[in-house]
Wavefront OBJ file of the C-alpha trace (Angstrom):
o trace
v 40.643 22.388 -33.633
v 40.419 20.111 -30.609
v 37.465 19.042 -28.570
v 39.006 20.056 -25.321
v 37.209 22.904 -23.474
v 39.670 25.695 -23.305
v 40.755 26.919 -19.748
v 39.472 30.328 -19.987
v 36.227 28.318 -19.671
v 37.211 27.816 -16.398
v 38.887 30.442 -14.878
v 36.609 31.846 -12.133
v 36.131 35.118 -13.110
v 34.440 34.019 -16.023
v 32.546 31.528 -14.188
v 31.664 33.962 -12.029
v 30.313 36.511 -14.562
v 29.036 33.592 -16.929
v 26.546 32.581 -13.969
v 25.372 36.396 -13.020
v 24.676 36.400 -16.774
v 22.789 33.467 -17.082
v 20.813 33.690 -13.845
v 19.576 37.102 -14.848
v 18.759 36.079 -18.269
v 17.390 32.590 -17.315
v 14.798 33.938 -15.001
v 13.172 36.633 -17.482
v 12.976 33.359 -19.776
v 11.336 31.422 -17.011
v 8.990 34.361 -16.855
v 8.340 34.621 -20.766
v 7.218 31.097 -20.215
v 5.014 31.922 -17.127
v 3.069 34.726 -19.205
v 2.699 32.072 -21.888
v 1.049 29.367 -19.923
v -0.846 31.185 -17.756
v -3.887 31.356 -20.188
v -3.394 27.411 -20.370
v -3.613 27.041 -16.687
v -6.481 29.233 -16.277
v -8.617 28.937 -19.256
v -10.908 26.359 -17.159
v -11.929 29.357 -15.047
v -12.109 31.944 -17.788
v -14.280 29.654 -19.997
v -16.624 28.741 -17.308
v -16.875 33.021 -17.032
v -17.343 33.273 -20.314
v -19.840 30.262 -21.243
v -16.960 28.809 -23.431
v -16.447 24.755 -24.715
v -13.402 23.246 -25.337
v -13.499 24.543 -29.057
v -13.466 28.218 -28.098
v -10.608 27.750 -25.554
v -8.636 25.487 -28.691
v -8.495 29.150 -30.682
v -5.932 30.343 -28.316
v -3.820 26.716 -28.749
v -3.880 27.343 -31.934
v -2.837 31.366 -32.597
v -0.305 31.716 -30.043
v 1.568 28.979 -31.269
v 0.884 30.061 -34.836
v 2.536 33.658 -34.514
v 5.212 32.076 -32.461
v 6.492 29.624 -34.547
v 5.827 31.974 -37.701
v 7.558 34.861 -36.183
v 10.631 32.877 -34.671
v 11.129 32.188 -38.577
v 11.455 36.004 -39.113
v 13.030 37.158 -35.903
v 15.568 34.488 -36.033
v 17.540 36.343 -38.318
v 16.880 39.681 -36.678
v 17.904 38.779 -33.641
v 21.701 37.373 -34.779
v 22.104 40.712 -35.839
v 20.948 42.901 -33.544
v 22.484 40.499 -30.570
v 20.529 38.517 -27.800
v 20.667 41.234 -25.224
v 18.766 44.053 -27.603
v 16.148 41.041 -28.982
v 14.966 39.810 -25.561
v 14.630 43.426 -24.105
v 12.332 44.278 -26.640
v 10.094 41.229 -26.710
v 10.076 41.539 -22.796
v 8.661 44.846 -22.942
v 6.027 43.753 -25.578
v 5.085 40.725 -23.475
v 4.238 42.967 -20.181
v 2.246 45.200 -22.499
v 0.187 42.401 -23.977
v -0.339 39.784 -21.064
v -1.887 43.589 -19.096
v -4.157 44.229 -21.596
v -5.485 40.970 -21.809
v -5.965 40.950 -18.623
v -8.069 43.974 -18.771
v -10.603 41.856 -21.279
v -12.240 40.201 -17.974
v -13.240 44.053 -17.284
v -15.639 43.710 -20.200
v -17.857 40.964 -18.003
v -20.738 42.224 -16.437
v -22.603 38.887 -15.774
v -20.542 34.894 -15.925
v -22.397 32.539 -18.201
v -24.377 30.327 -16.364
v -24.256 26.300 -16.648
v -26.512 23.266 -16.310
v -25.632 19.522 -16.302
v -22.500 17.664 -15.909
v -19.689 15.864 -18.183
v -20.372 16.026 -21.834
v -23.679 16.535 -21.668
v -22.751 19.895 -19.331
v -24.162 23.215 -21.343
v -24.556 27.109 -21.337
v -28.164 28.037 -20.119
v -27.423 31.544 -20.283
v -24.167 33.131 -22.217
v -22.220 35.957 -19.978
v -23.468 39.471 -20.519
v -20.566 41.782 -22.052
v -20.201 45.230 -21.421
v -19.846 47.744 -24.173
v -22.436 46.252 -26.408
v -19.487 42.976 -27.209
v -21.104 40.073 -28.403
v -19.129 36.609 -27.203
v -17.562 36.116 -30.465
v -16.342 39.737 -30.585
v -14.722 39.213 -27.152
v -13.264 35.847 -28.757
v -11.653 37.028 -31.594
v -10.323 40.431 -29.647
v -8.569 37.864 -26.715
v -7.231 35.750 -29.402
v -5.913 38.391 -31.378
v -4.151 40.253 -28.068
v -2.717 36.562 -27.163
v -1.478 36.295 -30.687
v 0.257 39.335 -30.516
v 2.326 38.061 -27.432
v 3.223 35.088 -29.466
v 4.888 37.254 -31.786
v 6.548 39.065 -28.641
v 7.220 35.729 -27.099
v 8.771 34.340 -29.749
v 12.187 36.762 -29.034
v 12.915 34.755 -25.774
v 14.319 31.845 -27.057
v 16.272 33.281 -30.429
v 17.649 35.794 -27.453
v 18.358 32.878 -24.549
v 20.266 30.511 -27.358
v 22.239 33.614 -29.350
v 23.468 34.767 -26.136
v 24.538 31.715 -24.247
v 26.302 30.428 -27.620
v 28.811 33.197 -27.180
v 29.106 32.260 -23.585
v 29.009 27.847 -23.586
v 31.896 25.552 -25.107
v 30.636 23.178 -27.571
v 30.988 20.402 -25.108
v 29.037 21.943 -22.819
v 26.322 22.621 -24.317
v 24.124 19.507 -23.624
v 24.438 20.317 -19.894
v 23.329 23.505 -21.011
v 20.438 22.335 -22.750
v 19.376 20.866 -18.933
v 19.540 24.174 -17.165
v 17.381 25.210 -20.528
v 15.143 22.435 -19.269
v 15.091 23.862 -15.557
v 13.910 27.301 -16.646
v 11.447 25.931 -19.199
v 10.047 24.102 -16.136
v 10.073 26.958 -13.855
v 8.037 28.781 -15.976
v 5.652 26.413 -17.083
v 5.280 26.163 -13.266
v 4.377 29.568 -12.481
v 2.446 29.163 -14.916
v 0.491 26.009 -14.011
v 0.720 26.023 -10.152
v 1.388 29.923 -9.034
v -1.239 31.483 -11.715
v -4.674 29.438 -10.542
v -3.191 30.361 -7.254
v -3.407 34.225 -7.981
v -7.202 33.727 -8.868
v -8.042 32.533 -5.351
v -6.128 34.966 -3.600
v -7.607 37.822 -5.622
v -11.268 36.658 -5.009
v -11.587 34.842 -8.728
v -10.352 37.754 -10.388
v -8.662 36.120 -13.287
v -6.756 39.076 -14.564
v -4.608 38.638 -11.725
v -3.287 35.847 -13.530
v -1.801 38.188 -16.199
v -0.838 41.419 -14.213
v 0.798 40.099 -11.774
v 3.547 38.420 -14.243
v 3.733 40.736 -16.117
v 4.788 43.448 -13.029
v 7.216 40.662 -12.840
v 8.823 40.597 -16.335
v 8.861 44.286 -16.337
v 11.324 43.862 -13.281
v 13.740 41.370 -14.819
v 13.379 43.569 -18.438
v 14.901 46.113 -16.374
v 17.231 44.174 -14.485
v 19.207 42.562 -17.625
v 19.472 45.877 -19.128
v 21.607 46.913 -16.307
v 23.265 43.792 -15.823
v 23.303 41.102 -18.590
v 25.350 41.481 -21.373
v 25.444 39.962 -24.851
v 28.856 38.496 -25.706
v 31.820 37.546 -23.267
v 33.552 40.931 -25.118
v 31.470 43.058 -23.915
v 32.044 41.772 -20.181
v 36.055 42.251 -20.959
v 36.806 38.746 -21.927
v 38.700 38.450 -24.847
v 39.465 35.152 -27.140
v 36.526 32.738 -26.021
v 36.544 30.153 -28.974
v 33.218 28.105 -28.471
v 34.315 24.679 -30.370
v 31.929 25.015 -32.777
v 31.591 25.466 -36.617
v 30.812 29.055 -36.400
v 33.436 31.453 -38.669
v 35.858 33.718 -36.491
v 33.727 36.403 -34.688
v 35.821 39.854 -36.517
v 33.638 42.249 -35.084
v 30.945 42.474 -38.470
v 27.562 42.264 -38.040
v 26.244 38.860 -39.245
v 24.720 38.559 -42.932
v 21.403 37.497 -43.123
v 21.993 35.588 -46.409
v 24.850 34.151 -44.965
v 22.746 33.012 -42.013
v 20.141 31.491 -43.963
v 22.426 29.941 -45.934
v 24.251 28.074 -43.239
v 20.802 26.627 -41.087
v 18.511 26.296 -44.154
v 20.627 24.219 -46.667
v 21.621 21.659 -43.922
v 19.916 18.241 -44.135
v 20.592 17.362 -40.209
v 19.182 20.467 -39.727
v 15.561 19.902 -41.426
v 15.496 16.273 -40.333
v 16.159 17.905 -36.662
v 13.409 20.344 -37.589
v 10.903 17.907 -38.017
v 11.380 15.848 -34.974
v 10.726 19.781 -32.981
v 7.606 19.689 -34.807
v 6.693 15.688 -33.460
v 7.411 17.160 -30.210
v 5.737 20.298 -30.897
v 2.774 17.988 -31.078
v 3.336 15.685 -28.196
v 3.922 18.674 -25.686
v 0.808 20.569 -26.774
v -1.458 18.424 -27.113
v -1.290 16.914 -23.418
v 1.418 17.920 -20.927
v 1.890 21.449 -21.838
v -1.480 22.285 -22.796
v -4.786 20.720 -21.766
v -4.213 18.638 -18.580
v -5.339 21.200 -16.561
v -8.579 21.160 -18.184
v -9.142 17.490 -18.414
v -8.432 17.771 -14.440
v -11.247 20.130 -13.860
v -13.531 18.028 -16.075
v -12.753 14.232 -14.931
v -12.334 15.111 -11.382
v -15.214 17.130 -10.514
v -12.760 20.182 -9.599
v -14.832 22.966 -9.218
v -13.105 25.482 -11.982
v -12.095 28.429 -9.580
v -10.598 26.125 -7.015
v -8.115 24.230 -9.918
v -5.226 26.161 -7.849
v -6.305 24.281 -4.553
v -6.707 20.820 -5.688
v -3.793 18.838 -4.316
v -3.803 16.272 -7.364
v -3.641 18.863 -9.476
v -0.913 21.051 -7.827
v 1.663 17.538 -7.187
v 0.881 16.722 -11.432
v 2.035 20.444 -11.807
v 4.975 20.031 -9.443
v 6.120 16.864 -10.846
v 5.659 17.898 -14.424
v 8.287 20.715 -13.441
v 10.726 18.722 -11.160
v 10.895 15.647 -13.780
v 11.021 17.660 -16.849
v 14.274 19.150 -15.131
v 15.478 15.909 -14.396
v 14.640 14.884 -17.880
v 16.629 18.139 -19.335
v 19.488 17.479 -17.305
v 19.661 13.914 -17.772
v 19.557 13.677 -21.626
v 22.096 16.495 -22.094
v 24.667 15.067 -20.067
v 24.545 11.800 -21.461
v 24.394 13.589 -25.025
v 27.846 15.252 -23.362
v 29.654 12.753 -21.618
v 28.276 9.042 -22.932
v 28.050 10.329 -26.545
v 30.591 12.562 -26.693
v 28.387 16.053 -28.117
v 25.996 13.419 -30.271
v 22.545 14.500 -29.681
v 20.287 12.363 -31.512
v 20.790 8.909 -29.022
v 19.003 10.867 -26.286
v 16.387 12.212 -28.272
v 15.269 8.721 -29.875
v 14.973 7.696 -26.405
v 13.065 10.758 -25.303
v 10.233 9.723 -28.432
v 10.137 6.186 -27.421
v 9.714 7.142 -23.870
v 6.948 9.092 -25.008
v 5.018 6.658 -26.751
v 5.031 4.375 -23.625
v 3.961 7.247 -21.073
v 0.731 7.962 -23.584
v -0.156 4.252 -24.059
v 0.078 3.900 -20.305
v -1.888 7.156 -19.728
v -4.585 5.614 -22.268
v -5.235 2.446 -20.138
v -5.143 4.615 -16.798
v -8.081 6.761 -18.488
v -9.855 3.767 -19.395
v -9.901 2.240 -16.379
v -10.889 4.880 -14.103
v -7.809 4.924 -11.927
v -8.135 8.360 -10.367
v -6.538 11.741 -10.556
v -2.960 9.953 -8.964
v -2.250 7.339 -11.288
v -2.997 10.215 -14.471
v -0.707 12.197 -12.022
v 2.274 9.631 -12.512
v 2.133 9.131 -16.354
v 1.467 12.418 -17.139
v 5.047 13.866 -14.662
v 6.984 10.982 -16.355
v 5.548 12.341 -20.050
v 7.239 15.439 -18.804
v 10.805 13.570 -18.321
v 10.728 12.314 -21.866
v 9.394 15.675 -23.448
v 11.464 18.164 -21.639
v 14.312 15.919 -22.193
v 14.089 15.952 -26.115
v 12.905 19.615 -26.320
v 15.518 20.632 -23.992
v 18.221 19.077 -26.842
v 16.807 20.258 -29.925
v 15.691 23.898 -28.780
v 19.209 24.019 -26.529
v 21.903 22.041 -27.468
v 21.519 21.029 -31.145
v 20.537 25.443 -31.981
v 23.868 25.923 -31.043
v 25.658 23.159 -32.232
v 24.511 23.538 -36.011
v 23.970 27.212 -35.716
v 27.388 28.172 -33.913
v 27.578 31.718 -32.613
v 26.895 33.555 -36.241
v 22.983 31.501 -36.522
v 22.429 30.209 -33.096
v 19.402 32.403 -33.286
v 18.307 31.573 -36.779
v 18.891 27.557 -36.064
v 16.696 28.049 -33.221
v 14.188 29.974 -35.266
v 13.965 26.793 -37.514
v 13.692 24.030 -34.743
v 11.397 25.988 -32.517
v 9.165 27.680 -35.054
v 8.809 24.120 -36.831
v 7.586 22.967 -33.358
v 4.981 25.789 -32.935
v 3.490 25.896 -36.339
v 2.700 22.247 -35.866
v 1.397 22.573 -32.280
v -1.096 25.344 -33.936
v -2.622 21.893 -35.736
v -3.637 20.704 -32.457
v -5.101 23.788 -30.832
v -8.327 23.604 -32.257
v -8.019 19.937 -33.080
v -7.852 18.825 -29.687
v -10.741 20.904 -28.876
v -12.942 19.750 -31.173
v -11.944 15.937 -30.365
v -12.559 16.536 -27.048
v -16.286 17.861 -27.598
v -17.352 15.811 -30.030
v -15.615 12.367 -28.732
v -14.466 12.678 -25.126
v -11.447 12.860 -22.878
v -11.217 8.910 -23.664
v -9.588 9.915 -27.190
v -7.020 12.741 -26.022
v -4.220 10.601 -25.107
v -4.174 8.114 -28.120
v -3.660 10.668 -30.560
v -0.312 12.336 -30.378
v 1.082 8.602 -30.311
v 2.057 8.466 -33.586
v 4.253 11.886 -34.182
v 6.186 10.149 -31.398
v 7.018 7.370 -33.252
v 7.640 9.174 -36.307
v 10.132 11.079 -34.421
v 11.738 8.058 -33.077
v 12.119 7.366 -37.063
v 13.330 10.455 -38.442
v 15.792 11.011 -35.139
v 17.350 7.253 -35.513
v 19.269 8.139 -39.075
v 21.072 11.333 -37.163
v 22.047 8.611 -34.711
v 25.758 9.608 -35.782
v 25.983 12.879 -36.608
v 27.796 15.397 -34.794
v 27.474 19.416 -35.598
v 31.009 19.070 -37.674
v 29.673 15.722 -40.102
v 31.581 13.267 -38.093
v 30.610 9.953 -37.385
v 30.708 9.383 -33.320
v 33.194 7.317 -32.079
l 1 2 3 4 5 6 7 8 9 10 11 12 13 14 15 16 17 18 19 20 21 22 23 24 25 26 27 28 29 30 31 32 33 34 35 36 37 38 39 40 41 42 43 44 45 46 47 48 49 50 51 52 53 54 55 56 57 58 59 60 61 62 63 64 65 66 67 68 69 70 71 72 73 74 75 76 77 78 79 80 81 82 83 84 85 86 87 88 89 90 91 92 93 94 95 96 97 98 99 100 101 102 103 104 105 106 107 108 109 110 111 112 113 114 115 116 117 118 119 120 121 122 123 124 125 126 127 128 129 130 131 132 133 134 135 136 137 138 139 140 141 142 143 144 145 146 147 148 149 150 151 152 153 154 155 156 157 158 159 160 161 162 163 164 165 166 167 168 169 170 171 172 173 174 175 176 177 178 179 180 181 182 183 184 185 186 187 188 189 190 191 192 193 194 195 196 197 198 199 200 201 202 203 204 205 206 207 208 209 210 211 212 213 214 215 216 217 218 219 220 221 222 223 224 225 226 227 228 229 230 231 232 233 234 235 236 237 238 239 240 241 242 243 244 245 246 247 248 249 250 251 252 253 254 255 256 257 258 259 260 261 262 263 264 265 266 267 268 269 270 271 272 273 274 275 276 277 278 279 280 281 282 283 284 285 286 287 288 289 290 291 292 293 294 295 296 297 298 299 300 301 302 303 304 305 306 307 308 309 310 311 312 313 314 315 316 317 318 319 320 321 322 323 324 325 326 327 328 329 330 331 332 333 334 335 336 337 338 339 340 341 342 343 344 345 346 347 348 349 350 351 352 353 354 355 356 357 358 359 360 361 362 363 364 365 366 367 368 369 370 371 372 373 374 375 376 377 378 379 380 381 382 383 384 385 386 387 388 389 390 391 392 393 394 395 396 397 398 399 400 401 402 403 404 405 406 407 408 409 410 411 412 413 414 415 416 417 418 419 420 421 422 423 424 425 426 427 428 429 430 431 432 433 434 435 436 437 438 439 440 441 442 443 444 445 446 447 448 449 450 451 452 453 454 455 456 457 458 459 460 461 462 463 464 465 466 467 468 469
């Protein structure tokens, strides 16, 4: 078997059909990610509603990622057998189910909580009065269990992204896959950052806006890729696509789920992969995919229903996107073309880059250097995250999966990622209340440089066992 790309890869009919597939299906991703975030971006507003602290809001860090990364486990296998096509269909439909009802929970407020004092020292003087005879921790644990429910839900969008496009992307393409993985990461996680506080302002501070109004939107594209994407390149009418990769000749069976397991689970790169998702899994949650918007609206004085408006704010959001795509793309081609379908070069960088961005966001806390300076560390965080994640939850799923457990090798690396983000959820919370925004950045220094570690002895390895040349 040679490296070479085929032709058929680029004949332009298959080009063609390749890009209305992945355009389709790339959006609705972007989308999963924009009803996934949204809470994140908003929960400033919501817990200044609601009379919440940092610790209530950390409940929600830490179940959604919990039934994500314990259902992609589960689903993973599902979904190689039942196809990409019939797996994201069905978690699209549950996610515009779940993010409208939790929107409707902000009907249950008859009265916002009302706060004295400012900073730490900031308080409840009177807790929000609930309708329906709800107390506040009733309301809690009913929000957190709806939002858990779309992690499970959630969790089909990237088993379904990575099982399709595995049918559809040569082997050596795949790490400039992995950056237009990166791009609609991005896009999402700016709808959901930038375009969601937005929604709150122009519906008066209604902050279920925030929720129905994506999820109208992934209803749309649900519908859209059940007319239009399709699964494999067979069922578009192209016969013969061989992919490069390790995966057995596709005869027409449906994939065993022992066999599956088999493959991802009893492969050492694998695990060792696994654990670096889970170092960024903590890096990416615990700062530039999770609380930054809150630490804006606390440092900065940003009054919490005007987040959407606050030029710092929007640019950090911006940036994050724009140099997390630059990040995606630039790691996966170099994984392609400087070391030749080797993934783990790019990644060590990607850890040691973030170590540096979070040491230098540290000292800009520390000295008081404004919402800009946080604004430049924090969008060059992004580079070095989205630029690891892109590889392991793109490029390296497909490369030790292959087409038969793409979706179960990106079960592994992504669910290993969430389950370990779940650890920081409440964590971070609770550091922030009881020690300040001073001690946020130092933490998640460490799992970098473990995953600088752990990524180095792959240095290597190539999805076949060879040593790169």
């Amino acid at each position: 078997m040679t490296d070479a790309i085929p032709p058929e890869f680029s004949q332009p009919g298959y080009r063609s059909r390749r890009v209305q597939n992945w355009v389709l299906l790339g959006l609705l991703y972007a989308l999963f990610y924009m009803t996934r975030y949204n809470y994140t971006a908003v929960n400033p507003h919501i817990a200044e509603i609601l009379g919440w602290k940092n610790t209530e809001l950390g409940v929600f860090e830490t179940v959604m990622p919990l039934v994500y990364g314990l259902s992609v486990f589960f689903n993973g296998p599902l979904a190689d057998r039942v196809g990409g096509k019939r797996a994201f269909l069905f978690g699209g439909l549950g996610v515009f189910v779940m993010n409208v009802v939790f929107g409707c929970s902000a009907l249950f407020v008859e009265r916002p909580a009302v706060w004295a004092g400012t900073g730490q020292a900031r308080a409840v003087v009177e807790p929000a009065v609930l309708g329906l005879g709800l107390s506040g921790g009733a309301l809690l644990a009913l929000m957190a269990t709806v939002w858990g429910i779309n992690g499970y839900f959630q969790s089909f969008g990237a088993l379904a992204i990575v099982k399709v496009n595995a049918q559809w992307f040569h082997m050596r393409e795949r790490g400039t896959f992995s950056g237009i993985f990166g791009v609609l990461i991005r896009l999402g996680l700016w709808l959901g950052f930038s375009i969601s506080p937005l929604l709150i302002g122009l519906r008066g501070g209604l902050w279920q806006w925030a929720f129905w109004i994506p999820a109208v939107c992934v209803l749309l594209f649900v519908l859209l890729n059940w007319r239009l994407m399709e699964n494999a390149p067979t069922d578009a009418g192209f016969a013969g696509i061989d992919t490069g990769d390790e995966a057995a000749p596709d005869d027409g069976k449906p994939v065993k789920t022992a066999d599956v397991l088999r493959k991802v689970f009893t492969s050492k790169a694998a695990w060792m992969i696994a654990v670096c998702s889970m170092m960024i899994g903590l890096v990416r949650r615990s700062v530039v995919d999770a609380w930054y918007p809150k630490y804006f609206a606390d440092m900065f004085g940003v009054p919490k229903a005007s987040l959407g408006t606050f030029l710092p704010y929007q640019v950090t959001s911006t940036g994050i996107a724009l140099l997390g795509i630059l990040g995606g793309f630039a790691f996966g081609i170099s994984s392609d073309r400087i070391y030749k379908g080797r993934r783990a070069p790019v990644i060590v960088y990607g850890f040691a880059g973030m170590a540096l961005m979070l040491v230098a966001l540290g000292l800009v806390h520390r000295a008081a250097l404004g919402p800009w300076a946080t604004m430049v560390c924090l969008v060059l965080l992004s580079f070095c995250v989205n630029g690891a994640h892109g590889m392991v939850g793109g490029a390296a799923s497909m490369d030790f999966g292959g087409r038969k457990a793409a979706a179960t090798a990106a079960g592994l690396f992504d669910g290993m990622q969430y389950l370990a983000a779940a650890v920081v959820g409440v964590g971070v919370g609770r550091i922030v209340d009881n020690w300040g925004w001073g001690v946020w950045m130092w933490a998640p220094i460490p799992f970098a440089v473990i995953g600088v570690l752990v990524m180095a002895q792959l240095w290597n390895v190539t999805p076949r066992g060879r040593g790169g040349h």
